[in-house]
DSSP file (Angstrom, degrees, kcal/mol; ACC not computed):
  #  RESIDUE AA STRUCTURE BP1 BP2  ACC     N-H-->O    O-->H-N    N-H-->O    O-->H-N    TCO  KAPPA ALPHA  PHI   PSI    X-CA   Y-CA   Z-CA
    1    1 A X              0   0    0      0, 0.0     2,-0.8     0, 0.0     3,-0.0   0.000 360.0 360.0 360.0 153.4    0.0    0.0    0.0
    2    2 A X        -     0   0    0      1,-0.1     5,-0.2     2,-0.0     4,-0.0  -0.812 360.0-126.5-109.6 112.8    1.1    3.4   -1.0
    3    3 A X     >  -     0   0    0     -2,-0.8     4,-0.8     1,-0.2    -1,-0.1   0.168  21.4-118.1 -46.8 174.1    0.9    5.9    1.9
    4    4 A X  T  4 S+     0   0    0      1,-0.2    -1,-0.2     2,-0.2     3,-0.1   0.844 106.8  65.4 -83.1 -22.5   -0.9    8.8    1.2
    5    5 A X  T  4 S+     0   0    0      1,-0.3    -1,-0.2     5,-0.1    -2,-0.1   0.852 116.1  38.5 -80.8 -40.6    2.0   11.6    1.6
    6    6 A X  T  4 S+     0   0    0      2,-0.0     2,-0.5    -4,-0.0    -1,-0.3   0.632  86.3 103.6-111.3  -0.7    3.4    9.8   -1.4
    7    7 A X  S  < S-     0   0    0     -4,-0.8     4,-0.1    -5,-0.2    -3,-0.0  -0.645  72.0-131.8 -81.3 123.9    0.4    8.8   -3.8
    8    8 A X  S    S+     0   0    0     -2,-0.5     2,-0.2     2,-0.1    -1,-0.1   0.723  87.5  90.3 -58.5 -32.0    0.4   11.3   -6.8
    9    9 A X  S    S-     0   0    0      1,-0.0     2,-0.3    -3,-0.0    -2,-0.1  -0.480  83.9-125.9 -70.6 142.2   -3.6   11.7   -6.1
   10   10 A X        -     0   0    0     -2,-0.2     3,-0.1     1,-0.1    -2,-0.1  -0.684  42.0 -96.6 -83.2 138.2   -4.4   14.8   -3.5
   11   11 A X        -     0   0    0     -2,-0.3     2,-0.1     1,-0.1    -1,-0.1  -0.228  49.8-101.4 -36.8 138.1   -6.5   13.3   -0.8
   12   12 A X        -     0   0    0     -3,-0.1     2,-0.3     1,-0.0    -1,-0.1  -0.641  41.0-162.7 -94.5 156.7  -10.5   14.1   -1.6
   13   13 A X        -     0   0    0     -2,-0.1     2,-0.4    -3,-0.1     3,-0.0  -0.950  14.9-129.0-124.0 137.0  -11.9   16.6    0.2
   14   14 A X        -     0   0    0     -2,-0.3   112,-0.3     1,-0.1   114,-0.1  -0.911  35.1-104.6 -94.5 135.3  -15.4   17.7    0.9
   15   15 A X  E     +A  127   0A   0    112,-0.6   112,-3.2    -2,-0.4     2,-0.4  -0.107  51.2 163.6 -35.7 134.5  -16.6   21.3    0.3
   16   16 A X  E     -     0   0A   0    109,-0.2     2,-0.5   110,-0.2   109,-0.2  -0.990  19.8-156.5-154.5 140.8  -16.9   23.2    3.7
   17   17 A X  E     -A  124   0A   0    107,-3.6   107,-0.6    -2,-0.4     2,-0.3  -0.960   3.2-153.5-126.8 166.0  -17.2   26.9    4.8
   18   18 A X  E     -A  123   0A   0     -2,-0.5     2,-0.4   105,-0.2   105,-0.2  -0.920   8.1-176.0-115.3 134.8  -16.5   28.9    7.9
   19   19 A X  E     -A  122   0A   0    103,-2.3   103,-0.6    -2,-0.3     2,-0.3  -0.820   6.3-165.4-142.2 113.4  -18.1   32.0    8.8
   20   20 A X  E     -A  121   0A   0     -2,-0.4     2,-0.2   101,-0.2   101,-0.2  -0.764  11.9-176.0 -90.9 134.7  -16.9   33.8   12.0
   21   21 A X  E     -A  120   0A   0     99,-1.3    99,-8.7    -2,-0.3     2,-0.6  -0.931  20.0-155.0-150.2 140.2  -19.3   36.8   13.6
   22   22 A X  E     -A  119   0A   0     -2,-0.2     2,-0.4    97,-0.2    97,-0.3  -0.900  16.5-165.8-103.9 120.6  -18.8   39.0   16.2
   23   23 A X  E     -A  118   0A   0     95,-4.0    95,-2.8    -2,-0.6     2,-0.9  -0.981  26.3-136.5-113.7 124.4  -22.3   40.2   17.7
   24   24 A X  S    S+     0   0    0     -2,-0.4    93,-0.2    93,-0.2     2,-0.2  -0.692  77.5  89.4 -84.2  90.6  -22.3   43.1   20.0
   25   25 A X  S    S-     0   0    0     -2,-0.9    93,-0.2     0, 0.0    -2,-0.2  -0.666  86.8 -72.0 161.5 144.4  -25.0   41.0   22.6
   26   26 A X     >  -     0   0    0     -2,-0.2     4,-0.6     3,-0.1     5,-0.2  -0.068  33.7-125.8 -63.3 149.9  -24.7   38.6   25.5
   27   27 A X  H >>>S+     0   0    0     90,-0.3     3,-6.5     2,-0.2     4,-2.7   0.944 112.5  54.0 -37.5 -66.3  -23.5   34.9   24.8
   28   28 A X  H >>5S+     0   0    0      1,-0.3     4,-3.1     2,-0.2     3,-0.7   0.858 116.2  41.7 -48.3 -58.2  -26.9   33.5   26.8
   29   29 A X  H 3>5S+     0   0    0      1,-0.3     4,-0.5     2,-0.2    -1,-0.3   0.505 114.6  46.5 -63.9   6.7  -29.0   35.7   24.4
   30   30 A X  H <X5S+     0   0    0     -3,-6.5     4,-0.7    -4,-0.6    -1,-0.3   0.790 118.5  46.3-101.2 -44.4  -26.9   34.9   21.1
   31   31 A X  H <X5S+     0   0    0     -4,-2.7     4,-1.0    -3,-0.7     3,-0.4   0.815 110.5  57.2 -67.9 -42.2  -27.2   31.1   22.3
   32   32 A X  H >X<S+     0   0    0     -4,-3.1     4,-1.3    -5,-0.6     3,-1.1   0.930  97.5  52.0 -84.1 -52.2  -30.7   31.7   22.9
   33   33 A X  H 3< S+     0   0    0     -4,-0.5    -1,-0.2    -5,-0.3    -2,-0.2   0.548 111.1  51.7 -82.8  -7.5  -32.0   32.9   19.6
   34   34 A X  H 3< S+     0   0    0     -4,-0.7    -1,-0.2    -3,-0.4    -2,-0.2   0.569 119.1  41.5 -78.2 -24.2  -30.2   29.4   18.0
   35   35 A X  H << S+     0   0    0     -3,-1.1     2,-0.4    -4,-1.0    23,-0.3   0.699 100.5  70.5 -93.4 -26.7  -32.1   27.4   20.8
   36   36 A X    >X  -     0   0    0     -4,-1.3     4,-2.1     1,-0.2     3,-0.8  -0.875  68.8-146.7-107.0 118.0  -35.8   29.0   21.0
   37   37 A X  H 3> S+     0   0    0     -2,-0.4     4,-2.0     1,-0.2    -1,-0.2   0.940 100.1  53.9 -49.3 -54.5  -37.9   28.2   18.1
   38   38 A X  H 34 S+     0   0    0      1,-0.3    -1,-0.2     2,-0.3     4,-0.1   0.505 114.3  41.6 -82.3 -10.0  -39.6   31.5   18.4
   39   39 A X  H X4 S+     0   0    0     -3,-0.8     3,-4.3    -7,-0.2    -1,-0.3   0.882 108.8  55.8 -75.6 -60.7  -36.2   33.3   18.4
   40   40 A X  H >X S+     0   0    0     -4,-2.1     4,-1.6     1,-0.3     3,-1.4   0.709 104.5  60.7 -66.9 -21.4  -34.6   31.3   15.7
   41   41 A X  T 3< S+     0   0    0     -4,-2.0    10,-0.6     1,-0.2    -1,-0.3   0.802  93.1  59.7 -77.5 -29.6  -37.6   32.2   13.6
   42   42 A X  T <4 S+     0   0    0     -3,-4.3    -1,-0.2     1,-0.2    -2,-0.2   0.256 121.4  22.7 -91.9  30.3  -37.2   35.8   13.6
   43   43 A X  T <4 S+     0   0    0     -3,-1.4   104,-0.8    -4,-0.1     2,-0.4   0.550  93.7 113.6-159.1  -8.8  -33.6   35.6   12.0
   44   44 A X     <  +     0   0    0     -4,-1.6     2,-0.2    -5,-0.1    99,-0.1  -0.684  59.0  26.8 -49.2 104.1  -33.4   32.2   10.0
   45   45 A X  S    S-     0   0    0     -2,-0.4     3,-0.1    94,-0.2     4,-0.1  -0.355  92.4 -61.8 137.6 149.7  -33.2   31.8    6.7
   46   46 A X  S >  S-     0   0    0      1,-0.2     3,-0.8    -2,-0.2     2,-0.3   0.135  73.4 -76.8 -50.4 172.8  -31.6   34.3    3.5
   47   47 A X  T 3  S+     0   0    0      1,-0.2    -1,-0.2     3,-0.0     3,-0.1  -0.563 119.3  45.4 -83.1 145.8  -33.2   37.5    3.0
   48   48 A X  T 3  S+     0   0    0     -2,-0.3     2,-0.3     1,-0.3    -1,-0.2   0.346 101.2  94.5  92.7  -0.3  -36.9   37.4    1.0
   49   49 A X    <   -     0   0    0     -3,-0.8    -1,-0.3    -4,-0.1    21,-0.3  -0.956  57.7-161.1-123.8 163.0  -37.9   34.4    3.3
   50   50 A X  E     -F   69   0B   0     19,-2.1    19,-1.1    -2,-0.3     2,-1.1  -0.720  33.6-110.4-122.5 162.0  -39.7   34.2    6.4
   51   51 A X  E     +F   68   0B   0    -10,-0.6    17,-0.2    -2,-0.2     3,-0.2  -0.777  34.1 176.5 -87.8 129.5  -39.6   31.4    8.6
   52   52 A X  E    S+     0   0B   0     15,-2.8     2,-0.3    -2,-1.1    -1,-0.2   0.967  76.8  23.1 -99.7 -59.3  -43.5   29.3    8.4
   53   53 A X  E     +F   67   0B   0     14,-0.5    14,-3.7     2,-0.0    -1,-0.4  -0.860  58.3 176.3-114.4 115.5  -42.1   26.3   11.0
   54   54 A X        +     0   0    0     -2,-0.3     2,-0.3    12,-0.3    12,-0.2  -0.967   9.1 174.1-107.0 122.6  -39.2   26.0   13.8
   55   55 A X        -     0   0    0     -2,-0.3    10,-0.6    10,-0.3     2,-0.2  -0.834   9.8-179.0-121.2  96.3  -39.2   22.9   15.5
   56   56 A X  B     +G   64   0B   0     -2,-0.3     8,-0.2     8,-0.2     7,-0.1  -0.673  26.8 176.3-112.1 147.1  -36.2   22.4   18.0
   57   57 A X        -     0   0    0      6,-0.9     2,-1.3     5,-0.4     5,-0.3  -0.524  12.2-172.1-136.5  66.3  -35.1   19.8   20.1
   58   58 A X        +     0   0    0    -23,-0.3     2,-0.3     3,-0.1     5,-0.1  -0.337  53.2  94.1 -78.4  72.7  -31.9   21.3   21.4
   59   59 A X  S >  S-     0   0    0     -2,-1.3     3,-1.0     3,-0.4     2,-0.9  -0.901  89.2 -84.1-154.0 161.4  -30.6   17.7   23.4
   60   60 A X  T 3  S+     0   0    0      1,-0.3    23,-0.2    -2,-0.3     3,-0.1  -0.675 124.2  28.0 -62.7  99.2  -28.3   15.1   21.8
   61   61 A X  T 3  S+     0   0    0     21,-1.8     2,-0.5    -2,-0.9    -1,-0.3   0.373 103.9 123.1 104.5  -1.3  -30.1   12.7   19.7
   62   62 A X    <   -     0   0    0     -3,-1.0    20,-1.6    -5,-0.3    -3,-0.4  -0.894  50.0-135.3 -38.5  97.3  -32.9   15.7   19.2
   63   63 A X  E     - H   0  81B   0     -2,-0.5    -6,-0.9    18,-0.2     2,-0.4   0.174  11.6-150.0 -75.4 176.7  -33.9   16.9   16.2
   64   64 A X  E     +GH  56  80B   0     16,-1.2    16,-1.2    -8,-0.2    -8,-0.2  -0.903  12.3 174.5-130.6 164.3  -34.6   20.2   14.3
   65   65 A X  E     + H   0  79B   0    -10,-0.6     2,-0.3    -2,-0.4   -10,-0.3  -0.399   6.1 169.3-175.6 102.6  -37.1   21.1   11.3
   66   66 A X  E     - H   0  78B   0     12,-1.7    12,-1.1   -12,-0.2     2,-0.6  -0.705  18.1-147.5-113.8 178.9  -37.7   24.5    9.9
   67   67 A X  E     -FH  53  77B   0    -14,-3.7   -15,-2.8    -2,-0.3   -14,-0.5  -0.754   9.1-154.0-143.4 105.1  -39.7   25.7    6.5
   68   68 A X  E     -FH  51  76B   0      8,-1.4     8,-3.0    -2,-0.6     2,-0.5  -0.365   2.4-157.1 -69.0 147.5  -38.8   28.4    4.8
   69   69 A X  E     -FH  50  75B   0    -19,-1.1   -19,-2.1     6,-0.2     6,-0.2  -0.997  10.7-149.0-136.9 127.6  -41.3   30.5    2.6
   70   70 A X        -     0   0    0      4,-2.5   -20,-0.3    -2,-0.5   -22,-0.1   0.235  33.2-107.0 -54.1-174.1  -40.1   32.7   -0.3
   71   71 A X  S    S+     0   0    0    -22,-0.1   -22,-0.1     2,-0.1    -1,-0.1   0.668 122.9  56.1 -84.6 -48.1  -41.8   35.6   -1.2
   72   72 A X  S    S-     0   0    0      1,-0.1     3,-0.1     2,-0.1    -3,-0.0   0.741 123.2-113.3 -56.1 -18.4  -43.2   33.9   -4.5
   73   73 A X        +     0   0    0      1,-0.4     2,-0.4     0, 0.0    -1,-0.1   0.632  67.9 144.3 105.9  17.0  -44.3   31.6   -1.9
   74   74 A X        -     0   0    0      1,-0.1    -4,-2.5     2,-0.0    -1,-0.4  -0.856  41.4-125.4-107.1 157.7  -42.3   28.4   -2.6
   75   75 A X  E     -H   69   0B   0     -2,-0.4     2,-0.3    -6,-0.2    -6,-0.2  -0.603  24.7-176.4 -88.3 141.9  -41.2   26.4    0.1
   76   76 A X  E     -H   68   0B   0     -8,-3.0    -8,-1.4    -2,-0.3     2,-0.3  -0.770  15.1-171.8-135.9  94.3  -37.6   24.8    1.5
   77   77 A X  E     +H   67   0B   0     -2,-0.3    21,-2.3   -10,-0.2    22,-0.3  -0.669   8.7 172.7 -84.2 135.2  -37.9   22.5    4.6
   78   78 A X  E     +HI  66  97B   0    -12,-1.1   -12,-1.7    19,-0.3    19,-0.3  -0.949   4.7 158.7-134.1 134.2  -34.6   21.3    6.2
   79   79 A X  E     +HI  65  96B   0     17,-1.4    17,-1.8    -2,-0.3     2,-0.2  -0.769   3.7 160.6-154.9-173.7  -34.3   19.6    9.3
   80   80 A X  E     -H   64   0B   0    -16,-1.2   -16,-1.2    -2,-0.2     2,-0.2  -0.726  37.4 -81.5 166.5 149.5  -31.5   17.3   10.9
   81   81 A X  E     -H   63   0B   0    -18,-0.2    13,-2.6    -2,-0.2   -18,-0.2  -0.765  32.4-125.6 -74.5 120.8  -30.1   15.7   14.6
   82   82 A X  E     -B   93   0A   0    -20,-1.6   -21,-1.8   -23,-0.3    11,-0.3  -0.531  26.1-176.5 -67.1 147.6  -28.0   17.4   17.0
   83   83 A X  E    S+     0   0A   0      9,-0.6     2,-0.3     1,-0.3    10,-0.2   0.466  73.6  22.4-128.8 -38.4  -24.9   15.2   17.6
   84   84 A X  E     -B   92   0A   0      8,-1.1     8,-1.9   -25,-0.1     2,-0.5  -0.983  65.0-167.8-143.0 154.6  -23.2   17.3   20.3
   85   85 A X  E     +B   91   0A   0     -2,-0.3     6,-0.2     6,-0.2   -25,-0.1  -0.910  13.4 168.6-137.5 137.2  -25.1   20.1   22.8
   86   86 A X  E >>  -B   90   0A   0      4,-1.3     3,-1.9    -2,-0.5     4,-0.8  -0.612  35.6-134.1-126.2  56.4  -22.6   22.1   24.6
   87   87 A X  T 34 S-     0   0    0      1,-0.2     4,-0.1     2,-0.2   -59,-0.1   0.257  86.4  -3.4 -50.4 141.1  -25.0   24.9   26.0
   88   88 A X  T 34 S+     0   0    0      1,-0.2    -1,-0.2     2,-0.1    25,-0.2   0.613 140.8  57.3  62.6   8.6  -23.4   28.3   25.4
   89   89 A X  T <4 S+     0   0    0     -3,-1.9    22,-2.1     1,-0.3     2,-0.4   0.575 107.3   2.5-122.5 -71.0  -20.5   26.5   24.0
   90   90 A X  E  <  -BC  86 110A   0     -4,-0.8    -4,-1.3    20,-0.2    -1,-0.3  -0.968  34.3-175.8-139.3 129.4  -21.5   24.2   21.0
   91   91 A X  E     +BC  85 109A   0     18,-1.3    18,-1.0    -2,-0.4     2,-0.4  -0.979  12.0 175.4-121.9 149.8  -23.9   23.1   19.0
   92   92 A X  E     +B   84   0A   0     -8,-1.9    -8,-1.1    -2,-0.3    -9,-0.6  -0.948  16.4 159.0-124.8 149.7  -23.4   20.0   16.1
   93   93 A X  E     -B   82   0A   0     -2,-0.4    14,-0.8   -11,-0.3   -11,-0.2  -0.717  43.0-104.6-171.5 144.3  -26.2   18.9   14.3
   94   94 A X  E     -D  106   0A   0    -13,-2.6     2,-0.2    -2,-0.2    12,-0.2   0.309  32.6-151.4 -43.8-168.1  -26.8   17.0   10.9
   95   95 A X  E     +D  105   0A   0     10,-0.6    10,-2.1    11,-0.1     2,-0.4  -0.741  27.2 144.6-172.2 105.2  -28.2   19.3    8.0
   96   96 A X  E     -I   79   0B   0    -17,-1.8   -17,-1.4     8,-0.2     2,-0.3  -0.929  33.2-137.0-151.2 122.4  -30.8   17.9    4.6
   97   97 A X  E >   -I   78   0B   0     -2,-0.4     3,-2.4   -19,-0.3   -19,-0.3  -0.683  19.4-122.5 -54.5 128.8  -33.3   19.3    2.9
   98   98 A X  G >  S+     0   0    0    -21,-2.3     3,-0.5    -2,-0.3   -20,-0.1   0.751 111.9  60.9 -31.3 -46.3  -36.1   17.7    2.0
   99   99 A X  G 3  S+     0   0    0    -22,-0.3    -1,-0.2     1,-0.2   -21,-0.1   0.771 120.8  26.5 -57.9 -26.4  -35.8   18.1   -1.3
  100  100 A X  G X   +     0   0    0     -3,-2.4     3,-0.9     3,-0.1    -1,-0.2  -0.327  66.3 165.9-144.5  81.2  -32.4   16.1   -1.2
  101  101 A X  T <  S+     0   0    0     -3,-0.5    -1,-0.1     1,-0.4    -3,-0.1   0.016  74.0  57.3-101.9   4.0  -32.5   13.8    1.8
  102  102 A X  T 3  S+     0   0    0     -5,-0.1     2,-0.7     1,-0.0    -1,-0.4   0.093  85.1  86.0 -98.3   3.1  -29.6   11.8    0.7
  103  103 A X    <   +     0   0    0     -3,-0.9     2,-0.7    -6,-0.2    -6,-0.2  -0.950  63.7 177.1-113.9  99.2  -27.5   14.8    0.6
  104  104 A X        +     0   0    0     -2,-0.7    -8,-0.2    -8,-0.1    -3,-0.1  -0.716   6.6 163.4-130.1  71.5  -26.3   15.0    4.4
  105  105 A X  E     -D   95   0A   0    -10,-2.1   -10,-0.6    -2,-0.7     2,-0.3  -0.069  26.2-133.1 -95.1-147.2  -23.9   17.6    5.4
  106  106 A X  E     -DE  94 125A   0     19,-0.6    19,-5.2   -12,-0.2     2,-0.3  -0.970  10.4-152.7-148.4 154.2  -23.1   18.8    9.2
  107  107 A X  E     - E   0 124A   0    -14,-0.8     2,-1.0    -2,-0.3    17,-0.2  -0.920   6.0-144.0-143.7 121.1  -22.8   22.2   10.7
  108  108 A X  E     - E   0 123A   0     15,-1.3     2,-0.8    -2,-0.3    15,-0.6  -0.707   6.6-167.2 -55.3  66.9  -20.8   23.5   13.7
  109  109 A X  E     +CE  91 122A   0     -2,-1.0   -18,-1.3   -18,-1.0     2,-0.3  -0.545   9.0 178.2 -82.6  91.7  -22.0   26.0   16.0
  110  110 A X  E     -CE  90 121A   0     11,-2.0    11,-0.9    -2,-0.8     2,-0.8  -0.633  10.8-163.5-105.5 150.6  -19.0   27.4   18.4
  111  111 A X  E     - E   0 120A   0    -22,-2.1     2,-0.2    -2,-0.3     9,-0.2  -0.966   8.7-177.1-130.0 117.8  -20.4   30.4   21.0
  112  112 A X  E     - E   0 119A   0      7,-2.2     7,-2.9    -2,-0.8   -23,-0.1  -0.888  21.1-138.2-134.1 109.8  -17.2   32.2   22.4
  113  113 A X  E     - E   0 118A   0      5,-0.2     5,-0.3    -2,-0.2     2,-0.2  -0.088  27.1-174.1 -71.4 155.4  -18.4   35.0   25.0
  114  114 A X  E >   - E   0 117A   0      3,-2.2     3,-1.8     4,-0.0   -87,-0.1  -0.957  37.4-105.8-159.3 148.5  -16.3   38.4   24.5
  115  115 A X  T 3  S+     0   0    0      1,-0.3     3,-0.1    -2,-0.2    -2,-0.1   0.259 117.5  44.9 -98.8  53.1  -16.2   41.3   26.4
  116  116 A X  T 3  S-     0   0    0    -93,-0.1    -1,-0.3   -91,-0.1     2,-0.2   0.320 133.6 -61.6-131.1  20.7  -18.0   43.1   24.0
  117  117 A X  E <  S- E   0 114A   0     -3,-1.8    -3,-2.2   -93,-0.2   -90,-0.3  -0.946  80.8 -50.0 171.9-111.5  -20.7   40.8   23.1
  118  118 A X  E     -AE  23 113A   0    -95,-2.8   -95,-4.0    -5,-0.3     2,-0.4  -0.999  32.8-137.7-141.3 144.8  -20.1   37.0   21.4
  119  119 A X  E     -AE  22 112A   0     -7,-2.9    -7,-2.2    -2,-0.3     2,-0.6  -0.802  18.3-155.6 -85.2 132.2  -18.3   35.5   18.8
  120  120 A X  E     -AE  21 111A   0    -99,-8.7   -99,-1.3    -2,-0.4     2,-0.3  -0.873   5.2-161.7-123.8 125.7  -19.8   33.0   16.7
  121  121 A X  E     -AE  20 110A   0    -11,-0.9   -11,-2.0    -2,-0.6     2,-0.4  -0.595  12.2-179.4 -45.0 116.1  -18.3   30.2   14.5
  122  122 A X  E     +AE  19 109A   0   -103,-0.6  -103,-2.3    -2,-0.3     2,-0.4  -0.969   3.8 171.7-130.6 124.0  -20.0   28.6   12.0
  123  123 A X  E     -AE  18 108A   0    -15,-0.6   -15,-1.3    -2,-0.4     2,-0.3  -0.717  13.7-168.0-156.7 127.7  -19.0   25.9    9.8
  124  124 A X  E     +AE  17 107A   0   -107,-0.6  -107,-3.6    -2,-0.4   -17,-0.2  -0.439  20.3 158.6 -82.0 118.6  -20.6   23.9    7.5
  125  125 A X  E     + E   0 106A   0    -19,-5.2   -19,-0.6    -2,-0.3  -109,-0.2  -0.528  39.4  62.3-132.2-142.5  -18.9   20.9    6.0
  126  126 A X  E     +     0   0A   0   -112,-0.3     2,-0.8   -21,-0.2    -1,-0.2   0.880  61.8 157.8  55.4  40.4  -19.8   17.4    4.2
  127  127 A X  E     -A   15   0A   0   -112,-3.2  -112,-0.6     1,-0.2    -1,-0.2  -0.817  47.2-130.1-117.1 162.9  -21.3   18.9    1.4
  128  128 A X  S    S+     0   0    0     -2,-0.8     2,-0.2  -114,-0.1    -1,-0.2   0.496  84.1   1.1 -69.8 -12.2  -21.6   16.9   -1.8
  129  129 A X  S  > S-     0   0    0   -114,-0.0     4,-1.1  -115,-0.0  -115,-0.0  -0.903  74.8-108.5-144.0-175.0  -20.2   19.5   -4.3
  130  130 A X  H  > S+     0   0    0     -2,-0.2     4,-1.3     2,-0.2     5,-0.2   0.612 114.1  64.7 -96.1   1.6  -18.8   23.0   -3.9
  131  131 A X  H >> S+     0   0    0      2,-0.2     4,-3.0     1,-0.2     3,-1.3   0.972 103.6  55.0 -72.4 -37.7  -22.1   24.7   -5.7
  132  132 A X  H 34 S+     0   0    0      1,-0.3     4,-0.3     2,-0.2    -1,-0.2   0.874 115.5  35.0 -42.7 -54.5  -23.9   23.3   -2.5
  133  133 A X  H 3X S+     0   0    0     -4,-1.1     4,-1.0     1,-0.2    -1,-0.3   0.479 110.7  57.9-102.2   6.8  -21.6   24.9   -0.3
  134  134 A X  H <X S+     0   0    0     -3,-1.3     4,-1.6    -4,-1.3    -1,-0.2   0.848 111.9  46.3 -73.9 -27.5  -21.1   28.1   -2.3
  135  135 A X  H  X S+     0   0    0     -4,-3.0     4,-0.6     2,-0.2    -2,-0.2   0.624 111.8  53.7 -83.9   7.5  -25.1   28.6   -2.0
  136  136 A X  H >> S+     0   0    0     -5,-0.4     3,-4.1    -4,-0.3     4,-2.7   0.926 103.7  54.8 -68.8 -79.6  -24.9   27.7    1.9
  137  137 A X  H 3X S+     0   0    0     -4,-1.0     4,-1.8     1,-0.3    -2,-0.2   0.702 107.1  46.8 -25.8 -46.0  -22.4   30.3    2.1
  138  138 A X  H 3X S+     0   0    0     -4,-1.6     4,-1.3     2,-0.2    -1,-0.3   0.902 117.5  48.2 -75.5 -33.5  -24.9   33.0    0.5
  139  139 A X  H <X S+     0   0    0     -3,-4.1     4,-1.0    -4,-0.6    -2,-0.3   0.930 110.8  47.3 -97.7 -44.2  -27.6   31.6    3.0
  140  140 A X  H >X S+     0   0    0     -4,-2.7     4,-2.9     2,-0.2     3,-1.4   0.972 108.2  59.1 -23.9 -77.8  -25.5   31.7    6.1
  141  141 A X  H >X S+     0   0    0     -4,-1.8     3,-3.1     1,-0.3     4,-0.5   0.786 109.5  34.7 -20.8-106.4  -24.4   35.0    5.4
  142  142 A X  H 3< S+     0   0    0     -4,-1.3    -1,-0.3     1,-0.4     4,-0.3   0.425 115.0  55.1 -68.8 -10.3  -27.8   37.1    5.2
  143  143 A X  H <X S+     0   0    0     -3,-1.4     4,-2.0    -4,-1.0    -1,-0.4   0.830 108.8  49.0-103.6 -18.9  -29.5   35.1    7.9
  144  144 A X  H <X S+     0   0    0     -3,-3.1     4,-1.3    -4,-2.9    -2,-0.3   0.681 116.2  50.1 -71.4 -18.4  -26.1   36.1   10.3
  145  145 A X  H  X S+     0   0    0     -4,-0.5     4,-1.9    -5,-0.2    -1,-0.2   0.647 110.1  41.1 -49.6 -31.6  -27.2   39.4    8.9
  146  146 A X  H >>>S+     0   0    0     -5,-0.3     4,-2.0    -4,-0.3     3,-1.0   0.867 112.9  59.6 -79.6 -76.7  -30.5   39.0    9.8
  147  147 A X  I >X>S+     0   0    0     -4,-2.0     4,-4.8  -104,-0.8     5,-0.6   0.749 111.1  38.9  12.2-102.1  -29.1   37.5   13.2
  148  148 A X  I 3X5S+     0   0    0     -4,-1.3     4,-0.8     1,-0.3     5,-0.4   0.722 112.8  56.7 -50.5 -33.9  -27.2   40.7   14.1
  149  149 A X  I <X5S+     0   0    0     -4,-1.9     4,-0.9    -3,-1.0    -1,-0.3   0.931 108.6  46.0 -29.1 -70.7  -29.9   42.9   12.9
  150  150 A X  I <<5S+     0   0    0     -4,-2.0    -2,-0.2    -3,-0.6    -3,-0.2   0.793 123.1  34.6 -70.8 -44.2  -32.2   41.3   15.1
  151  151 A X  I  <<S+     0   0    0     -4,-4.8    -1,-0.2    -5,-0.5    -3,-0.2   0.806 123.6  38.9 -83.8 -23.8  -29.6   41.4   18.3
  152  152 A X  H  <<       0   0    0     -4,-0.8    -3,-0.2    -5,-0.6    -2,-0.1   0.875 360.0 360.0 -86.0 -79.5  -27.9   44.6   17.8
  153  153 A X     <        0   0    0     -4,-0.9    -1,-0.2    -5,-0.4    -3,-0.1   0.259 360.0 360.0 -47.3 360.0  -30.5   46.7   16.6
């Protein structure tokens, strides 16, 4: 067998992103609007959608499911099982759309208190090509907009 350091193929890699934000607002309440359906609803999701469903089960072995509604009015349900609960530390939990329920990536929540509000970590990995995770990336973005909006403002 040929170790890998020497095999002429690069190692595969799965597409993944990172997105770091610093939110001027306390850890429990940055923690808390990823845990509370009724938070996570007023900042989830790209800009032009509203959230119709949050269903959280914030425990290990606990699921999520929310459903996003366009403006045109079509719908994108995603749901998935948290894998690690940290409170105010960590969140892990799987990550599929309905539409492509074989398609299974994971996302990383790390909550680092600072003392002028919290940092959050985010990173998305596993995902089956890189368009997946460039259009993650777009949808991450604006709802950590929406996010900071919603806490700063």
């Amino acid at each position: 067998m040929i170790p890998a350091a020497m095999n002429d193929r690069p190692l595969p890699t799965e597409p993944s992103l990172t997105i770091v934000r610093r939110i001027r607002a306390p850890l429990a309440r940055v923690y808390e609007a990823w845990t509370d359906p009724a938070r996570l609803a007023l900042w989830w999701g790209p800009h032009q959608t509203e959230v119709e469903a949050a269903e959280l089960d914030v425990r290990v072995g606990g699921a999520f499911r929310t459903v996003l509604r366009e403006e045109s009015g079509e719908r994108h349900e995603v749901s998935g099982v948290y894998t690690e609960v940290e409170p105010e530390r960590r969140l892990v939990f799987t990550w599929s759309w309905i539409s492509t329920p074989e398609r299974r990536s994971r996302v990383t929540v790390e909550f680092r208190s600072l003392a002028e509000g919290t940092e959050v970590t985010l990173t998305h990995d596993r995902f089956a090509d890189a368009e997946a995770a460039t259009r993650h990336r777009r949808g991450w973005t604006e709802s950590f907009e929406r996010l900071v909006a919603r806490l700063e403002g």
